[in-house]
N, C-alpha and C positions, 0 to 999 in steps of 0.2 A: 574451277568455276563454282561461285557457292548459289545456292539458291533459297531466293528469298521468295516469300506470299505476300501479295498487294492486295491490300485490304481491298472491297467496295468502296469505289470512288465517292458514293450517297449515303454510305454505312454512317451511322448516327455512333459516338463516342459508346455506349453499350454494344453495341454490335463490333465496333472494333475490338474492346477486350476480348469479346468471346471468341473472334477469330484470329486475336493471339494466343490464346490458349491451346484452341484449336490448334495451329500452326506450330508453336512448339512441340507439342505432344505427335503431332507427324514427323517431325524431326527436319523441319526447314531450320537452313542455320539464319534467317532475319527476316523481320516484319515492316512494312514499312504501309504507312497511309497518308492520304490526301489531305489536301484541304479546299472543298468544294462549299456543301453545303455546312457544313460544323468547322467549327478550331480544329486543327490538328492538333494541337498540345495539350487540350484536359483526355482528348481520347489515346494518344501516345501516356500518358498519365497512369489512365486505370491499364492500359495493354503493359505499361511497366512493372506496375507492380501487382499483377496478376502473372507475372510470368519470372523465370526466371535466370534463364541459359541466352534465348534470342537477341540478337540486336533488335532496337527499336526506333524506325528511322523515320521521319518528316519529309515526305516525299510526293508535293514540297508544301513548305511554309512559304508564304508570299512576305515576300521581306520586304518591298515597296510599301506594302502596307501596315506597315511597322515600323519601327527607328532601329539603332544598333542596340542600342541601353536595354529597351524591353524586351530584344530575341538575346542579348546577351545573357539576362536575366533569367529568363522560360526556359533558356537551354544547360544552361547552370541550375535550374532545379530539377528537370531532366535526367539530366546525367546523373545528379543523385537520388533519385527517384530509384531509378533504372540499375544505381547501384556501378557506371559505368559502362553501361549497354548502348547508349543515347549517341543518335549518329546523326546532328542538324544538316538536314534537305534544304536547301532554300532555291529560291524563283524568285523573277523578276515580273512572272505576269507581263502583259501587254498594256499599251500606254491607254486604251478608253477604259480598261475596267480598277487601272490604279488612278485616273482623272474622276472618272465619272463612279466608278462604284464605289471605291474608298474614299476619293474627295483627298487623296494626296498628289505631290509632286512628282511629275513624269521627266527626266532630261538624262540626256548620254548615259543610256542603260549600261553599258560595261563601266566605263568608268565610275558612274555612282553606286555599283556593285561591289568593284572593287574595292573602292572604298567603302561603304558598309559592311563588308568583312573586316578588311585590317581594323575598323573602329571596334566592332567584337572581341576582335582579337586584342587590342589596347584595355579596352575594360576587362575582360580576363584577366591581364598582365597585371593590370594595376591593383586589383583583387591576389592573384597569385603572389605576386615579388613586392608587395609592400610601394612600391613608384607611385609616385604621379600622376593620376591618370591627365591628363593633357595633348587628347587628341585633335588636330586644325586641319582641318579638309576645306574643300571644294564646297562638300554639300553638308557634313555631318561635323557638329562641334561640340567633344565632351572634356568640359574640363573642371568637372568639379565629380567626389568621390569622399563623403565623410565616412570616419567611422560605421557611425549608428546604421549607414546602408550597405557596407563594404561585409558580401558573406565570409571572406577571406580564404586562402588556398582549398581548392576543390584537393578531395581526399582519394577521386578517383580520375583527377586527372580533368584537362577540358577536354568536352566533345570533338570528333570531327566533323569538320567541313566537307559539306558535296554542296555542286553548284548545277544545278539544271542547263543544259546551254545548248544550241544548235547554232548559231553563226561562227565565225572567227573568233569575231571579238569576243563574244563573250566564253568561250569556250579557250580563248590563249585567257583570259581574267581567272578562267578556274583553274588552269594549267600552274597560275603564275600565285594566287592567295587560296587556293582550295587543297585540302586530302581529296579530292577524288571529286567525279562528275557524274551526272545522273544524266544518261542521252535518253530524247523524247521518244515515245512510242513510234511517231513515225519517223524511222529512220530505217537503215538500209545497211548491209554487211559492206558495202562498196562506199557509201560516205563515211563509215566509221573508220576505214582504213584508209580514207582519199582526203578526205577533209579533219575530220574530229580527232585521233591521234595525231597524224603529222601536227595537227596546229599544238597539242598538248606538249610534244616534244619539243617545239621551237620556244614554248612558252616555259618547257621547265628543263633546257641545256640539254635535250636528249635524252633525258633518263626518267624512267615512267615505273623505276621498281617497286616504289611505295605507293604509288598514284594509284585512285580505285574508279574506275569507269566501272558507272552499274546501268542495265536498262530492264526493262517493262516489256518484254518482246510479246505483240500482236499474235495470238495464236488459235489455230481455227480445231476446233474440239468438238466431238457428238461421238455418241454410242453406234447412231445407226447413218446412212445415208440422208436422212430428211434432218435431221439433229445438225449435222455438219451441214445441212445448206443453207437453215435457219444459220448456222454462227458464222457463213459466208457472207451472208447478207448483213450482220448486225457488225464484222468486223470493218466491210466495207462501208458502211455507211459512218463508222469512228475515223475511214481513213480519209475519208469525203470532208467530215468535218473540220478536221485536224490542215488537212491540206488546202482549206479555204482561207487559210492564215495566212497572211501575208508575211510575218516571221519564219514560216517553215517552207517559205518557195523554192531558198535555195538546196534544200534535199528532194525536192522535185527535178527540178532546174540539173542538178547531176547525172537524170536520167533520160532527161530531154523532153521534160513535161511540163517548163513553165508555161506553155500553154493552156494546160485545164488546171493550172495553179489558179489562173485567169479566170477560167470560168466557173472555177469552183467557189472564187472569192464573189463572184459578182453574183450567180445563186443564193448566196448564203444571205445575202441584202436583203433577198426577197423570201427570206428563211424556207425555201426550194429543196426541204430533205430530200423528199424521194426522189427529185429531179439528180440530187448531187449523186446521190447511192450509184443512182443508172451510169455514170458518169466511171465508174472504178472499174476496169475490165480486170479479168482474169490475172492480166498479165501486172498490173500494178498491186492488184491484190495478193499476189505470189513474190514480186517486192519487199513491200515492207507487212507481210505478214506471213510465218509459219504455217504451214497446210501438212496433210498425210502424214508421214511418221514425225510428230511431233520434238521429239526429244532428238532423234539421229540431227534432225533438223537445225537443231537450237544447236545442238555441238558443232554440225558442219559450219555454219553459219557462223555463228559468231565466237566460236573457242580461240584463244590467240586474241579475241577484240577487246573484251569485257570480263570482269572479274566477278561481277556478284549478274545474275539474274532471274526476274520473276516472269510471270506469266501472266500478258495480259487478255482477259476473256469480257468484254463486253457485251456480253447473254448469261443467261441461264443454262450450267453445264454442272455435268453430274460429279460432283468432289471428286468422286474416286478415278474419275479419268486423271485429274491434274494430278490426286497422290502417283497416280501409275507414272506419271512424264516426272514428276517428281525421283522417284523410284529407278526412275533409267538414267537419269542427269546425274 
């Protein structure tokens, strides 16, 4: 299992270099950051070429709000930026903030995912091997490719593909067009093994040796007793938010919670944080988040599930706790 550092999800592109740097020089073998409030790609940019051992991943880039041409593009300069370190993340985001925030088009989220890869992957091609580019989809249509724009064979190879995914379908899409898959923070050692592999495996003929499942595991951390109740409360209240999603019910729904799936989603209407927080008992909290020996934990848990993992801390916790779980993984 290798482990990676996940930037601040609100980290502004100068704060993400510094914390790849940072993160190298600990000796995590990959970095990887969001895209909330900033691009993820000028900050993957300076975290590239401020560093120079780590992988550097997009985790995740919103691809609905983009086309294939321009992430095919970003991650083609990426990659040589990075020198061949560059691991494109991608997501499909949920259907009101690719409607309403982006002002693009929402329909059959796996299939127009999947196709938004192999398109990537077509313009690649036809940059690498000299072809044609002449790709005719569903949704996405590229078929023109001159010279004067063609960078022509990447020198370090293309990037890989990870695909963010929690249902079936979308998670057999990255089985079936992905290097590897990025499972969401709220998940669970028992959906990963009951649901997310098995569908991987039916989606890539049983064999998952090259395949890379990475996750972000929920992890509750402090120095003292009041430090860890503070990061009880702020882990809970991400697992409150996260599970008012009506895309993540079914990793509830595994444990026999779509009930406060329910009510956590009708809450959130009435933007009801602290109402939703009180909502997370113990025992969901010890679910889908790591508590007490942090690292024993992560290895019990999810070793055999997942190949690369970070640590995900939604508080203020003191660095040197994470290098120590660092340190034991």
């Amino acid at each position: 299992m290798l482990v990676d550092f996940a930037a601040d999800v609100a980290a502004t592109p100068i704060q993400v270099e510094a914390a790849a740097v940072a993160a190298e020089k600990d000796g995590y073998d990959g970095f990887g950051a969001a895209e909330t409030k900033h691009d993820v790609f000028p900050a993957l940019a300076l975290a590239a070429r401020a560093t120079s051992r780590i992988t550097v991943q997009s985790a995740i880039a919103v691809a609905f709000a983009r086309n294939p041409m321009s992430v095919a593009v970003l991650a083609n300069d990426l990659q040589l930026i990075s020198e061949g370190r560059f691991q494109l993340g991608l997501g499909s985001q949920v259907q009101p903030h690719i409607e309403r925030r982006f002002a693009m088009p929402w329909s059959k989220p796996a299939a127009r995912m999947e196709e938004f890869i192999r398109a990537i992957r077509a313009v690649w091609a036809a940059w690498g091997g000299g072809e044609r580019l002449a790709f005719r989809g569903e949704f996405y249509r590229h078929t023109l490719m001159t010279d004067f724009f063609n960078p022509g064979p990447h020198p370090y190879g293309n990037p890989p593909v990870l695909l963010a995914a929690v249902g079936e379908r979308m998670t057999q899409t990255a089985g079936r067009v992905a290097d590897g898959l990025l499972a969401h923070p709220l998940t669970s050692a028992a959906y990963l093994g009951e649901r997310t592999r098995p569908a991987l495996r039916e989606a890539r003929g049983g064999d998952l040796g090259d395949f890379t499942v990475c996750l972000s595991a929920m992890v509750v951390l402090g120095a003292d007793e009041a430090a860890r109740s503070r990061a009880e409360q702020a882990v809970k209240g991400q697992i409150a938010f996260y599970a008012s999603t009506p895309a993540y019910r079914p990793v509830l729904e595994l444990h026999g919670w779509g009930g406060l799936a329910d009510q956590l989603n009708a809450l959130s209407r009435r933007q009801a944080w602290a109402e939703m927080t009180a909502l997370i008992s113990d025992e969901v909290l010890d679910t889908f988040a790591v508590t007490g020996d942090v690292a024993a934990g992560v290895r019990s848990r999810f070793g055999g599930l997942v190949d690369r993992i970070s640590l995900y801390t939604p508080y203020d916790v003191d660095p040197a706790l994470i290098a120590r779980v660092r340190q034991q993984l």
